[in-house]
TITI-18971 format. One record per residue (C-alpha): x, y, z; residue in three letters. Coordinates in steps of 0.02 Angstrom, whole numbers, plus 50000, padded with zeros to 5 digits. Each point is the difference from the previous one (the first is absolute). Layout:
% residues N
XYZala...
END
This chain:
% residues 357
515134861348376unk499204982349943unk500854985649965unk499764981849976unk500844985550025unk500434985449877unk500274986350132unk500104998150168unk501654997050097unk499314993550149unk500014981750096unk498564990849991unk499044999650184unk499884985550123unk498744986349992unk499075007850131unk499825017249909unk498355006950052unk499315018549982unk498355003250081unk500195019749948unk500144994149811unk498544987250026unk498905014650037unk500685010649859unk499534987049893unk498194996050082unk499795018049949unk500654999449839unk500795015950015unk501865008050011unk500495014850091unk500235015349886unk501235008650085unk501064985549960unk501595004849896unk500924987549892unk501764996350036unk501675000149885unk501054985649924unk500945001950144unk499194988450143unk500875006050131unk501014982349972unk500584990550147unk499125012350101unk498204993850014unk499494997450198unk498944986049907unk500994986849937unk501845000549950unk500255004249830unk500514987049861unk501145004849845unk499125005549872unk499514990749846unk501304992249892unk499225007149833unk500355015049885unk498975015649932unk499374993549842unk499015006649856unk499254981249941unk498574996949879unk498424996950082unk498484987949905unk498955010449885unk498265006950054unk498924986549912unk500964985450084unk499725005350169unk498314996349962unk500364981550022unk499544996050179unk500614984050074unk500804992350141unk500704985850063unk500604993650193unk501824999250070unk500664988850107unk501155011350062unk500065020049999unk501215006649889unk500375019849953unk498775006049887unk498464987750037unk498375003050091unk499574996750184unk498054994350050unk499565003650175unk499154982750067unk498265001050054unk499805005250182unk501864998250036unk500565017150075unk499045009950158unk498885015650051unk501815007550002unk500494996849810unk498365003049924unk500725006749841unk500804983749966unk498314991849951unk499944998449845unk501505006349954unk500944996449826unk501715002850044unk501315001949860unk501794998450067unk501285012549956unk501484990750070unk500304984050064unk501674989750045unk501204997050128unk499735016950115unk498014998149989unk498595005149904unk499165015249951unk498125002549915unk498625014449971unk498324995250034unk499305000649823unk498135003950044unk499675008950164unk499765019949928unk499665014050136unk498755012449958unk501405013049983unk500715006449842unk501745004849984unk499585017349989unk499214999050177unk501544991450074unk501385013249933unk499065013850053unk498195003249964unk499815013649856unk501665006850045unk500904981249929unk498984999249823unk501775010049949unk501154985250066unk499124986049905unk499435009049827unk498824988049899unk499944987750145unk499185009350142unk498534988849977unk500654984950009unk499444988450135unk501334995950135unk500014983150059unk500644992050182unk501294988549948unk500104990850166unk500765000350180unk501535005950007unk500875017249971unk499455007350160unk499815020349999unk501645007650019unk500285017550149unk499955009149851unk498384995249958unk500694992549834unk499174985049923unk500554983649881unk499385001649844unk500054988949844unk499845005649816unk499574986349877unk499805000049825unk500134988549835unk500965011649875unk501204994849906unk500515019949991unk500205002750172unk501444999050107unk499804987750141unk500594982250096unk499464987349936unk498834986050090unk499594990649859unk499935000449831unk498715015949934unk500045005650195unk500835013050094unk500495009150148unk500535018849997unk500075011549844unk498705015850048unk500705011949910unk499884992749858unk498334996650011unk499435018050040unk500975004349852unk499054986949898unk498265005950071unk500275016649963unk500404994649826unk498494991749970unk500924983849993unk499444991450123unk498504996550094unk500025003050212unk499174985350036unk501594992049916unk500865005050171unk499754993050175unk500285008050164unk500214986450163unk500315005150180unk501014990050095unk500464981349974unk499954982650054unk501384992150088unk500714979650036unk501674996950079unk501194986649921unk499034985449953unk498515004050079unk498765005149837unk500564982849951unk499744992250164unk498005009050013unk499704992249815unk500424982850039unk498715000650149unk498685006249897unk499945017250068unk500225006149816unk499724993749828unk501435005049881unk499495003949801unk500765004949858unk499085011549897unk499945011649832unk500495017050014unk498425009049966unk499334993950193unk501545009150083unk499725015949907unk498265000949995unk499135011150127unk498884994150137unk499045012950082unk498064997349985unk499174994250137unk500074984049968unk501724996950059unk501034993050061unk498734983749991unk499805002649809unk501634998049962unk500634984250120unk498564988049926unk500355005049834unk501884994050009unk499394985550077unk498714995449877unk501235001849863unk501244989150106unk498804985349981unk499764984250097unk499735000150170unk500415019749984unk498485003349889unk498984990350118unk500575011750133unk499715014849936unk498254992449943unk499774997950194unk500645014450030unk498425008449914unk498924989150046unk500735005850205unk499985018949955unk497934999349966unk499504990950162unk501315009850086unk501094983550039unk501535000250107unk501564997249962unk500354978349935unk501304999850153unk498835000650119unk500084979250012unk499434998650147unk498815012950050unk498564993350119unk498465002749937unk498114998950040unk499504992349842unk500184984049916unk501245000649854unk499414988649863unk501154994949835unk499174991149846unk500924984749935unk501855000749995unk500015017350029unk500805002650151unk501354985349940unk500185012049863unk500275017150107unk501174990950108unk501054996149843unk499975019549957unk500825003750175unk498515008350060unk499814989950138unk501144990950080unk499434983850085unk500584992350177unk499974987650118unk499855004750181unk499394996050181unk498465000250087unk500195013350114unk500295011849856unk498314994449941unk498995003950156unk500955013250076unk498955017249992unk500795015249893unk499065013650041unk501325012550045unk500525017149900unk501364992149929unk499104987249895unk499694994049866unk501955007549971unk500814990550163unk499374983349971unk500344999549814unk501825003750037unk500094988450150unk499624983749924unk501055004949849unk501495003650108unk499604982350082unk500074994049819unk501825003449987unk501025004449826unk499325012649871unk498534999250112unk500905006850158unk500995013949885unk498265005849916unk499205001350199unk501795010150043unk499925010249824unk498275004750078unk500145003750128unk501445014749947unk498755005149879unk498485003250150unk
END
């Protein structure tokens, strides 16, 4: 039997949280499809993961979402501080070969308070279809009307159970379907309903949203990675959370869209952010990469990409200067020597990295 959950009872994992098995999932774009999906029950306070966390404070509700033709109205606007509900922007170049499926990634968060913080990975689809994943042509039965659907990997944590059984999301905008709440016109939970509504005609499947697995922070540490720039936080409309995201053009499409609504410094961003994708650029964190050309600025321009934070400008000594780097380790070791030497947020972004390698 299939069954999905509405939200995930689980504690958000450590700062150093790294899965190199998921990493290659995700290169491949792919999900197993033997995978089954696993209950409202989470096994809590059972995980061999992380500790569990009590669950949400918030009631099954049956609230009125925004009508159709409003969702229409893109927009979005920064944070300075994540809160439940709002969006999550993956910095440029920020996480390693190990977290690959965090480029890009538009994050919304699910929960967030004093036990941690909980998102789904908004724009990273697998090439798997929900079908596939409960069962090949024996599971179109389970999911009725939403075999097709495209299942997406919702981050990190929620690590295969001995029973084979997966974390699984189901997310939806209908103000006719049970669920939890996230925010306003957005919830967790409520399948049922929704393969009654299919099957009804009275409802669309692509109204419905399947994630596997989930991103996890520990207390105060989502806020903590925002504050040193390893995330942007955004508020956005509804539409962009329910949407789906599945051509090949994500997850990239998605990520400098937000930020080009965002504005400011965030539209010039994502604007360099396109203009890295053609020439194949690396990531803007790699300060202080050596490199066999000269790097030329027109007027003011560097002053002005300083100001943006994607540089980050420093005084040091001479030896650093003419010492050779010519190791495997570079350009990655001396970038987060000299900003460890550098001290503050400096020294906590080298430390952050160096979790994330």
């Amino acid at each position: 039997m299939i069954h999905i959950i509405g939200f995930v009872q689980r504690k958000a994992a450590p700062a150093t949280r790294s899965l190199p098995a998921a990493a290659v999932m995700m290169q491949q774009r792919c999900f197993q499809p033997r995978a089954r999906l696993v209950a409202y029950g989470l096994d809590y306070g059972k995980s061999d993961v992380q500790p569990a966390i009590p669950p949400p404070a918030v009631e099954t509700v049956k609230g009125e979402s925004p009508p159709a033709e409003a969702r229409r109205d893109k927009w979005a606007h920064a944070l300075a501080a994540p809160e439940k509900g709002c969006l999550l922007l993956a910095r440029d170049g920020m996480f390693g070969e190990s977290q690959k499926y965090f480029k890009n990634a538009v994050i919304l968060v699910i929960e967030h308070g004093a036990t941690g913080s909980v998102g789904l990975i908004l724009n990273q689809p697998t090439v798997r279809s929900m079908g596939e994943v409960t069962g090949g042509d024996s599971g179109l039965a389970h999911l009725p009307g939403l075999e097709r659907n495209r299942l997406y990997f919702g981050g990190d944590v929620g690590k295969r159970r001995d029973d084979g059984l997966d974390v699984v999301n189901f997310m939806h905008g209908r103000d006719d379907c049970e669920g939890i709440e996230v925010i306003k016109g957005v919830k967790l939970g409520g399948l049922p309903d929704a393969l009654a509504l299919v099957a009804q005609g009275k409802a669309d499947p692509s109204e419905f949203k399947f994630f596997v697995r989930f991103c996890g922070w520990g207390p105060g540490q989502l806020a903590r990675e925002v504050k040193l720039g390893a995330w942007y936080a955004a508020a956005c409309d509804v539409g962009t959370v329910l949407d789906q995201y599945t051509d090949e053009s994500q997850p990239a499409a998605l990520w400098t869209e937000v930020l080009a609504r965002m504005g400011g410094k965030y539209k010039t961003l994502a604007e360099n952010g396109r203009l890295g994708a053609r020439h194949n650029a690396v990531g803007v964190w790699g300060w202080l990469s050596v490199l066999c050309a000269l790097l030329r600025w027109g007027p003011g321009q560097l002053a002005r990409k300083v100001k943006l934070g994607a540089w980050s400008a420093a005084a040091c000594d001479m030896g650093t200067v003419l010492n050779q780097y010519t190791d495997e380790s570079q350009p990655a070791a001396l970038w987060t020597e000299v900003l460890a030497r550098m001290g503050g947020k400096y020294k906590a972004l080298a430390e952050m990295w160096g979790g994330h390698r």
